[in-house]
MARKE-291883 format. One record per atom (N, C-alpha, C): residue number from 0; residue in three letters; atom name; x, y, z. Coordinates in pm, whole numbers, m for minus. Example, Ala and Ser with C-alpha at 12.3 -4.5 7.8 and 13.67 -1.06 7.14 Angstrom:
% MARKE-291883
+-----+---------+-------+--------+--------+--------+
! num ! residuo ! atomo !     px !     py !     pz !
+-----+---------+-------+--------+--------+--------+
!   0 !     Ala !     N !   1319 !   m569 !    780 !
!   0 !     Ala !    CA !   1230 !   m450 !    780 !
!   0 !     Ala !     C !   1320 !   m330 !    780 !
!   1 !     Ser !     N !   1285 !   m225 !    708 !
!   1 !     Ser !    CA !   1367 !   m106 !    714 !
!   1 !     Ser !     C !   1290 !      3 !    787 !
+-----+---------+-------+--------+--------+--------+
END
This chain:
% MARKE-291883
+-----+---------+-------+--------+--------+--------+
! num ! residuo ! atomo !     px !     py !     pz !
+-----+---------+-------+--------+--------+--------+
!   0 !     Unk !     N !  m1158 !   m106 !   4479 !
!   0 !     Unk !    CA !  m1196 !     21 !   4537 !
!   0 !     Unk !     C !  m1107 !     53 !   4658 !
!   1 !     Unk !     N !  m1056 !     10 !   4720 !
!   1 !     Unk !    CA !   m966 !    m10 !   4876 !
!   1 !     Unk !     C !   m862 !     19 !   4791 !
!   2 !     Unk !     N !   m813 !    m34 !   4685 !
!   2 !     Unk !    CA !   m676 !     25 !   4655 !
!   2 !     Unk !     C !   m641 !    159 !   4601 !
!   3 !     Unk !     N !   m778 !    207 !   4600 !
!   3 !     Unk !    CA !   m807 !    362 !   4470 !
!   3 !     Unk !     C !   m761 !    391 !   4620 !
!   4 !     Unk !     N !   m919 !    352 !   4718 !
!   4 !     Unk !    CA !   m869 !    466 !   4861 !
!   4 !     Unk !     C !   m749 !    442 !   4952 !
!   5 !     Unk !     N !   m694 !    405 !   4951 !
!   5 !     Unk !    CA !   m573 !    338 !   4990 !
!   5 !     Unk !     C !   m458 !    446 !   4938 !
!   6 !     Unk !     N !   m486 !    487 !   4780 !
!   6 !     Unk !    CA !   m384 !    540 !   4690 !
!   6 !     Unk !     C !   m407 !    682 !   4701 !
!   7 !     Unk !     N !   m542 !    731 !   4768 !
!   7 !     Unk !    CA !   m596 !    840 !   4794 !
!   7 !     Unk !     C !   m524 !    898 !   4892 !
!   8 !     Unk !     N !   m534 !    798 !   5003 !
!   8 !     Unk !    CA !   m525 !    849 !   5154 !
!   8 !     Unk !     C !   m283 !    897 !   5146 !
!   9 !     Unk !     N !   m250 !    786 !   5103 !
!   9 !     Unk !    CA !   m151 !    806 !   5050 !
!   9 !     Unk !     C !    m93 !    935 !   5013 !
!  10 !     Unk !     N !   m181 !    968 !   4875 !
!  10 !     Unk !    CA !   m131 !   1090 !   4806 !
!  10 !     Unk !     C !   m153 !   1224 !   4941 !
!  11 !     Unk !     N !   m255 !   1212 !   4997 !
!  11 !     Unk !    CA !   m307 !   1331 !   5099 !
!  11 !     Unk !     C !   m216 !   1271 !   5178 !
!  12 !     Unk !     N !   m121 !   1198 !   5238 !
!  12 !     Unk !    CA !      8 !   1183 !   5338 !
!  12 !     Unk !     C !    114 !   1280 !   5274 !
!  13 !     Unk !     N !    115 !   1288 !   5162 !
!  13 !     Unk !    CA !    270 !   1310 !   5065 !
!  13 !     Unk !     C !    215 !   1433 !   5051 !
!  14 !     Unk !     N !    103 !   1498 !   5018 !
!  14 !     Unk !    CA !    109 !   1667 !   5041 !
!  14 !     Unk !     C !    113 !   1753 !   5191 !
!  15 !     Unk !     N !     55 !   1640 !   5278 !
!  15 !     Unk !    CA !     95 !   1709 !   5451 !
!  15 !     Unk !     C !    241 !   1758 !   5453 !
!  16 !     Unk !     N !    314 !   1614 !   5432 !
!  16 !     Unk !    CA !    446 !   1619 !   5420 !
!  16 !     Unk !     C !    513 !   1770 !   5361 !
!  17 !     Unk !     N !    473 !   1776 !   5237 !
!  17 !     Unk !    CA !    508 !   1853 !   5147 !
!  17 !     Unk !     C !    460 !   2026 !   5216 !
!  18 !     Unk !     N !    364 !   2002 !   5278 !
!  18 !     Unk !    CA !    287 !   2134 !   5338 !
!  18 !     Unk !     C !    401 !   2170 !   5459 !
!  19 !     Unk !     N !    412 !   2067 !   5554 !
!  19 !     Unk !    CA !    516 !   2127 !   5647 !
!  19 !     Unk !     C !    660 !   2122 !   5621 !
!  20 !     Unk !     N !    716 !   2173 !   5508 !
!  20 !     Unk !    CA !    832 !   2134 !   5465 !
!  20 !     Unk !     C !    841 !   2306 !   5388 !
!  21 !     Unk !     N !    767 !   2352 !   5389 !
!  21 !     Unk !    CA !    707 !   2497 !   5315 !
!  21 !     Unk !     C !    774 !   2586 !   5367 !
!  22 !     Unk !     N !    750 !   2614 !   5511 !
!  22 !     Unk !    CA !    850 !   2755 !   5576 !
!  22 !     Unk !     C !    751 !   2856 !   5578 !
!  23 !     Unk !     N !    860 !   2964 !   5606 !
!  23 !     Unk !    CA !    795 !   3067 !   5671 !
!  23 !     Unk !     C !    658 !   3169 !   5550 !
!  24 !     Unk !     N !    562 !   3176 !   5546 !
!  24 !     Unk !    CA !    480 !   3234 !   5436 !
!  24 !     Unk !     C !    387 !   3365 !   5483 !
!  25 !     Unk !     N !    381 !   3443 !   5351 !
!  25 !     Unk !    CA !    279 !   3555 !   5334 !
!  25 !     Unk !     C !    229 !   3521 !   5260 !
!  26 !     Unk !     N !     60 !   3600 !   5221 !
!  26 !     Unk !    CA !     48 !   3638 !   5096 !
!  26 !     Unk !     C !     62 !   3738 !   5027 !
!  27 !     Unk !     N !     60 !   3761 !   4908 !
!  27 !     Unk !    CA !     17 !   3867 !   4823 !
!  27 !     Unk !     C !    169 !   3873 !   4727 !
!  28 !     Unk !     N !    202 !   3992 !   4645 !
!  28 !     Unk !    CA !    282 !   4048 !   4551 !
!  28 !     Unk !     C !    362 !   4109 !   4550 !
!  29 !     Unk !     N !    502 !   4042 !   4550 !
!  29 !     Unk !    CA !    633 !   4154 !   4561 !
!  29 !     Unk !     C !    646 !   4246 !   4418 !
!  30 !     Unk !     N !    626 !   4378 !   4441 !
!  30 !     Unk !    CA !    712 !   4483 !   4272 !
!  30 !     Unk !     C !    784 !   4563 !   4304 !
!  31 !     Unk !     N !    820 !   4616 !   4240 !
!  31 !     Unk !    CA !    908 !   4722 !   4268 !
!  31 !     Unk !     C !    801 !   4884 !   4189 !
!  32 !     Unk !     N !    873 !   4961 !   4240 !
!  32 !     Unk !    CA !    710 !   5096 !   4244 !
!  32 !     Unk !     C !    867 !   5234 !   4229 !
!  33 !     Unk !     N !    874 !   5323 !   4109 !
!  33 !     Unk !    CA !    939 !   5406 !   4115 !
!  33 !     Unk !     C !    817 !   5512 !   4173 !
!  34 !     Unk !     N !    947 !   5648 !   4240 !
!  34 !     Unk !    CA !    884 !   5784 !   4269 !
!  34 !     Unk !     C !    859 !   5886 !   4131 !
!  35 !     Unk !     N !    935 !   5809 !   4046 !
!  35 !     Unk !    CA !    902 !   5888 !   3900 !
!  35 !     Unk !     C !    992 !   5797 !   3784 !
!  36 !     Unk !     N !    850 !   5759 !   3748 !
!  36 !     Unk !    CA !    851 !   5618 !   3700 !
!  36 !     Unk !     C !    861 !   5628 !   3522 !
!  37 !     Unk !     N !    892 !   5789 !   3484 !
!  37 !     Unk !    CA !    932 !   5810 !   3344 !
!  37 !     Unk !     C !   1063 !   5778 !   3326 !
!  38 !     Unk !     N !   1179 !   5826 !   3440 !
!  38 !     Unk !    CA !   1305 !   5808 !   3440 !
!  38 !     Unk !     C !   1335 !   5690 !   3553 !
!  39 !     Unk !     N !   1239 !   5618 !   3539 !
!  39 !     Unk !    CA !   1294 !   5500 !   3681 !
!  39 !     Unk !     C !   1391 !   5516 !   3734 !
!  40 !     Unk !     N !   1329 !   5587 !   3848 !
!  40 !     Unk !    CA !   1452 !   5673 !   3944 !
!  40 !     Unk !     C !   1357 !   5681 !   4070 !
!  41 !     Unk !     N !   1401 !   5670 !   4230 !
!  41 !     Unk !    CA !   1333 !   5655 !   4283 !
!  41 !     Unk !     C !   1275 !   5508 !   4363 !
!  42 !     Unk !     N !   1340 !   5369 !   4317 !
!  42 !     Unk !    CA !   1267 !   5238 !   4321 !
!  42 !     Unk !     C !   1287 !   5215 !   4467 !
!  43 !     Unk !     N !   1173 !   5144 !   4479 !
!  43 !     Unk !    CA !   1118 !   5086 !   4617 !
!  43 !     Unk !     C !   1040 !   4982 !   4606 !
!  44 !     Unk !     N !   1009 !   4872 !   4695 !
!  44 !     Unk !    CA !    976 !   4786 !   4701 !
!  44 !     Unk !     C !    844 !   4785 !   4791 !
!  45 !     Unk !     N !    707 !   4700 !   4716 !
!  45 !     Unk !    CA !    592 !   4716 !   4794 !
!  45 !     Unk !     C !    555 !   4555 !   4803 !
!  46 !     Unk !     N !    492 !   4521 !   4845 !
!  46 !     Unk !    CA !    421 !   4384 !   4883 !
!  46 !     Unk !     C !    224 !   4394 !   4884 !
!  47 !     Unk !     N !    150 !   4413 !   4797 !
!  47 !     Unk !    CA !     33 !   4369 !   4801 !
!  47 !     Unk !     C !    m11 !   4250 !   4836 !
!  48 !     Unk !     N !   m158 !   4256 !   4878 !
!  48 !     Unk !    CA !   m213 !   4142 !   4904 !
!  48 !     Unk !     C !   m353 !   4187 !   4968 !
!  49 !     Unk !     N !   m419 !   4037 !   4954 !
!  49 !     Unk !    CA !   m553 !   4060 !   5042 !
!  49 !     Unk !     C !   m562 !   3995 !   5190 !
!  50 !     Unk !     N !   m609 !   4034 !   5277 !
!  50 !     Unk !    CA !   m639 !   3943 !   5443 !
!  50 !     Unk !     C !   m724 !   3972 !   5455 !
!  51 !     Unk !     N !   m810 !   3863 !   5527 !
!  51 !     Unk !    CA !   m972 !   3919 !   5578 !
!  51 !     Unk !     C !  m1001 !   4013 !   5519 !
!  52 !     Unk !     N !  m1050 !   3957 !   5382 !
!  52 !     Unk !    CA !  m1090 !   4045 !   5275 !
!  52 !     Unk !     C !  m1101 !   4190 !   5251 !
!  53 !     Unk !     N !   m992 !   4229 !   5307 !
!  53 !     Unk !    CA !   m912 !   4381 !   5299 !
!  53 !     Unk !     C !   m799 !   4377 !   5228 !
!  54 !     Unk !     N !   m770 !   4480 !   5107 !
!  54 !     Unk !    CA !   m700 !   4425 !   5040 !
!  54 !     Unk !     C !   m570 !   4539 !   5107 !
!  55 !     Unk !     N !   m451 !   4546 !   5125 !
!  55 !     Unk !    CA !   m356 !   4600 !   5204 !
!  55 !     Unk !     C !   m196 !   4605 !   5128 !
!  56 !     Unk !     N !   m130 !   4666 !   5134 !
!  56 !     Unk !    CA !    m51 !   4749 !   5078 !
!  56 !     Unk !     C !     94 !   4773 !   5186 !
!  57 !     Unk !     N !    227 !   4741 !   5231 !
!  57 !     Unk !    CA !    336 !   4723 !   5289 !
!  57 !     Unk !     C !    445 !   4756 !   5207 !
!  58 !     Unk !     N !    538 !   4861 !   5281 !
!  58 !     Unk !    CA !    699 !   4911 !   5194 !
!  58 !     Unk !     C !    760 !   4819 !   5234 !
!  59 !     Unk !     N !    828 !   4754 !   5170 !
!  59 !     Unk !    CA !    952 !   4640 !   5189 !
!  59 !     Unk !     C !   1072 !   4710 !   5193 !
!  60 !     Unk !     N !   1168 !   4721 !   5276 !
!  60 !     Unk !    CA !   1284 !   4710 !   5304 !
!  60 !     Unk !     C !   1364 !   4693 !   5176 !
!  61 !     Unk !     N !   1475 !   4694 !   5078 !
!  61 !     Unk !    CA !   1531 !   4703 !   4968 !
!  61 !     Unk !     C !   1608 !   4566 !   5030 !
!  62 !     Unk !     N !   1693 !   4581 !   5161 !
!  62 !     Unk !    CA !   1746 !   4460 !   5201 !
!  62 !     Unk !     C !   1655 !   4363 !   5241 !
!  63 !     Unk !     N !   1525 !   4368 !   5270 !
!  63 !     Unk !    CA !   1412 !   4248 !   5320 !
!  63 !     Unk !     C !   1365 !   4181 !   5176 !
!  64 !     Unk !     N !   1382 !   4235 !   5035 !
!  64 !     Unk !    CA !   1310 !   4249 !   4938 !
!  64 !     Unk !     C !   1316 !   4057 !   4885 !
!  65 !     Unk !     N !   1447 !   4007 !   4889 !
!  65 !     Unk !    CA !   1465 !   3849 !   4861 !
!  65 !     Unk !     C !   1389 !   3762 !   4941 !
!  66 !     Unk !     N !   1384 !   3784 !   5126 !
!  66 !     Unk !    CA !   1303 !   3742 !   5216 !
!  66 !     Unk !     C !   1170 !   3717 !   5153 !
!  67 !     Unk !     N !   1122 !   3808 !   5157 !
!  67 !     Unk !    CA !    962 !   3837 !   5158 !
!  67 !     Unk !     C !    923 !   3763 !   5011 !
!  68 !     Unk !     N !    966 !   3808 !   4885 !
!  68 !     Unk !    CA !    950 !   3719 !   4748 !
!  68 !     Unk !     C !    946 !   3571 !   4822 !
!  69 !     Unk !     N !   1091 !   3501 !   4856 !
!  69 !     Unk !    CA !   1082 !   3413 !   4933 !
!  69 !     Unk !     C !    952 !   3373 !   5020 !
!  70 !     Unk !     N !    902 !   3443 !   5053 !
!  70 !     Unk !    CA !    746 !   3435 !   5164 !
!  70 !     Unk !     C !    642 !   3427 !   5082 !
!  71 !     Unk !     N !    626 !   3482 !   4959 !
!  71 !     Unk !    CA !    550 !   3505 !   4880 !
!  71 !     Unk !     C !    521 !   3380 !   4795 !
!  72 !     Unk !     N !    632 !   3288 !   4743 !
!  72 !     Unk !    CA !    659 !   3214 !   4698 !
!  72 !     Unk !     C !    609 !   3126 !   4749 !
!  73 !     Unk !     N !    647 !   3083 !   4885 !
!  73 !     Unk !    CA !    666 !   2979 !   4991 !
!  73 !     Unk !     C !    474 !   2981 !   5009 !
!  74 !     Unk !     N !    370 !   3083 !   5008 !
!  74 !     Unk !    CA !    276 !   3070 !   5031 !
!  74 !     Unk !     C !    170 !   3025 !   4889 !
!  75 !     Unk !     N !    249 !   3071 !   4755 !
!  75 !     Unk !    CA !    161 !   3027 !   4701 !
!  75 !     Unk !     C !    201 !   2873 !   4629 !
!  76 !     Unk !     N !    313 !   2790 !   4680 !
!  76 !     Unk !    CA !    322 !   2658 !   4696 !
!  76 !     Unk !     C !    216 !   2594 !   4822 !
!  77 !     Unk !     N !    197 !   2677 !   4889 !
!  77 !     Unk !    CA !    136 !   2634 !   5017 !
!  77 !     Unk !     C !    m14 !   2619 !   4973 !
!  78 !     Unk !     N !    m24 !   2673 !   4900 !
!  78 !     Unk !    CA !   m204 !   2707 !   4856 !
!  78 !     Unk !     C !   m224 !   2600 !   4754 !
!  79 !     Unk !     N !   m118 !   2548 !   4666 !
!  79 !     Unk !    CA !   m149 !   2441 !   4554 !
!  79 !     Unk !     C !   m156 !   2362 !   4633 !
!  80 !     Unk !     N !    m75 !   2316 !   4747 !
!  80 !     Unk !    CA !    m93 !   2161 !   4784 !
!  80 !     Unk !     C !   m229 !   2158 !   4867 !
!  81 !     Unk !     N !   m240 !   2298 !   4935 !
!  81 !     Unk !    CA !   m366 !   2249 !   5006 !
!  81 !     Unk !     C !   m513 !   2251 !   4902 !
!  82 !     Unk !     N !   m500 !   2313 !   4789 !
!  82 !     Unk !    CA !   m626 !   2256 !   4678 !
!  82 !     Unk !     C !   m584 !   2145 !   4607 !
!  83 !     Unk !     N !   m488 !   2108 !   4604 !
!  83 !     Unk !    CA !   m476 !   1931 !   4566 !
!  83 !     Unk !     C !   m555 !   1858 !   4672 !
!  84 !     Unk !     N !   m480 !   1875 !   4837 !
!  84 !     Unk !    CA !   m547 !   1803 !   4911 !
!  84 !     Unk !     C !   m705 !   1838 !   4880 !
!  85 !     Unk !     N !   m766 !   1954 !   4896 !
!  85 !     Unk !    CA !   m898 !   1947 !   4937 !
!  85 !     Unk !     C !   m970 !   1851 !   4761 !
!  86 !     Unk !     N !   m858 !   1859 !   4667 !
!  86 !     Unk !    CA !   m954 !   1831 !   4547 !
!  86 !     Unk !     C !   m947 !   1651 !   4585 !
!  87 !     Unk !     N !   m861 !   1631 !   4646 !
!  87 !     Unk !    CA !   m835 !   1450 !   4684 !
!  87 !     Unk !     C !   m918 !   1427 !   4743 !
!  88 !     Unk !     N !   m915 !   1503 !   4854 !
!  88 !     Unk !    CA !  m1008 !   1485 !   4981 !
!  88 !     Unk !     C !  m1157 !   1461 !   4935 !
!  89 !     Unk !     N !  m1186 !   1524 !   4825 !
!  89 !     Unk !    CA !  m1340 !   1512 !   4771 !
!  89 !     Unk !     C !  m1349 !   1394 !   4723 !
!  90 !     Unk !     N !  m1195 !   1341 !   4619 !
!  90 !     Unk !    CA !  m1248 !   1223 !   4527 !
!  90 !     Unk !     C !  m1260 !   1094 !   4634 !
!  91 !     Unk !     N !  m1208 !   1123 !   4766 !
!  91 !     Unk !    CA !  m1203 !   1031 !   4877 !
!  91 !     Unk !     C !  m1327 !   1022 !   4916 !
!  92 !     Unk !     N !  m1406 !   1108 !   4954 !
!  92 !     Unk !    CA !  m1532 !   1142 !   5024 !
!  92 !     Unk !     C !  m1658 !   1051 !   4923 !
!  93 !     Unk !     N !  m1587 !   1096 !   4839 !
!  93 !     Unk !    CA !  m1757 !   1057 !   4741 !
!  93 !     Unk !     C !  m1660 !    879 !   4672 !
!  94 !     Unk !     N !  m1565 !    814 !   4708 !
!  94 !     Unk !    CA !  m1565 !    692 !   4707 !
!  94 !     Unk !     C !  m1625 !    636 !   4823 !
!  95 !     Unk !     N !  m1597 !    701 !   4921 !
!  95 !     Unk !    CA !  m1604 !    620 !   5028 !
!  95 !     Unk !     C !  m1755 !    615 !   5072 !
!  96 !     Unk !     N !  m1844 !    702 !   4990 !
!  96 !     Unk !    CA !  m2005 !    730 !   5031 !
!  96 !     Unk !     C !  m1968 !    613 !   4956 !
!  97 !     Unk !     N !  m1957 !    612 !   4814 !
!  97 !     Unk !    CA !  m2011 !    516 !   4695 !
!  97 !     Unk !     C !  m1960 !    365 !   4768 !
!  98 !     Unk !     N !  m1913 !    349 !   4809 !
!  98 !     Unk !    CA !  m1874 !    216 !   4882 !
!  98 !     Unk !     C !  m1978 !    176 !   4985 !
!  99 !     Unk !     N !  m2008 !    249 !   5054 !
!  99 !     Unk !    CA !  m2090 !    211 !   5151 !
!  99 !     Unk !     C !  m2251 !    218 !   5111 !
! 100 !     Unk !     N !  m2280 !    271 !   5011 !
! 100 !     Unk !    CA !  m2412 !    260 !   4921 !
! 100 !     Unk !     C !  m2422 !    149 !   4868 !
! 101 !     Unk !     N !  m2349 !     82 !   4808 !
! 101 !     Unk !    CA !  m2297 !    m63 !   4759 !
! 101 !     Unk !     C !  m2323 !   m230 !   4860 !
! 102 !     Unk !     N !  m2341 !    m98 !   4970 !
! 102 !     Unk !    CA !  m2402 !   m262 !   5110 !
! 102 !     Unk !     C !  m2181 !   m284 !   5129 !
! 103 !     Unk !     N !  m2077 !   m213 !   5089 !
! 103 !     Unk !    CA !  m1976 !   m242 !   5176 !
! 103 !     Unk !     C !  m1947 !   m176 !   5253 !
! 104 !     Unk !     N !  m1828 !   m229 !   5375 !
! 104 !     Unk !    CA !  m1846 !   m144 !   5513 !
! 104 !     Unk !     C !  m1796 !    m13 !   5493 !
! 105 !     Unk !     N !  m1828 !     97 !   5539 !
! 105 !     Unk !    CA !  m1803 !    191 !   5562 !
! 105 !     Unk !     C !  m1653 !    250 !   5618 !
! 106 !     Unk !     N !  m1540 !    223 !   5573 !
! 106 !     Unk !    CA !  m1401 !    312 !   5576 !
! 106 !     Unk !     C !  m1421 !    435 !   5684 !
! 107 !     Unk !     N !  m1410 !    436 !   5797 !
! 107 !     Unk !    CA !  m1413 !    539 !   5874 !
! 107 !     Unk !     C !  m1252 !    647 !   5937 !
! 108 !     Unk !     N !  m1168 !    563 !   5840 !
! 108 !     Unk !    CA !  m1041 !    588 !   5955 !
! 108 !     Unk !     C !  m1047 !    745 !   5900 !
! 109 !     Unk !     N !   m992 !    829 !   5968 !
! 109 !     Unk !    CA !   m888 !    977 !   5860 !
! 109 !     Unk !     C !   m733 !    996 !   5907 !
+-----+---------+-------+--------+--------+--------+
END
């Protein structure tokens, strides 16, 4: 059991890592949005997304347009590792109860 949590605590080192190695991030959706979108003519660049559950709407720059994808990107790598961690973090939690239900000592470090 010490080596499961051992292999646990581990894996949640190697996504921190991985988390501050991420860069600069937004959320939400880079597209492109014509003014008349029969003859795609007109293109511009928008960025959706939700914050504090308002969902919000931004013109991107044509030259900002690689940046921001880039940001976009960069955040939803940021969001897998932190639901890996939190899904680790659980299988950690409920070993480390189950260990100490067992009459062994209780693992307190984080």
């Amino acid at each position: 059991m010490q080596n499961k949590i051992s292999g646990l605590r581990k894996t949640i080192g190697e996504l921190k890592k991985k988390l501050e190695m991420v860069g600069d991030m937004r959320p939400g959706t880079l597209s492109v949005q014509y003014q008349n979108p029969k003859k795609k003519s007109g293109a511009y660049f928008q960025v959706s997304y939700t914050h504090k559950m308002r969902s919000r709407t931004d013109y991107v720059r044509k030259n900002a347009a690689a940046e921001v994808k880039k940001e976009t990107d960069n955040y939803r790598k940021a969001k897998k590792y932190f639901e890996q961690w939190v899904s680790v973090g659980i299988e950690l939690s409920k070993l480390k109860m189950k260990s100490t239900k067992c009459g062994g000592k209780a693992d307190t470090r984080s």
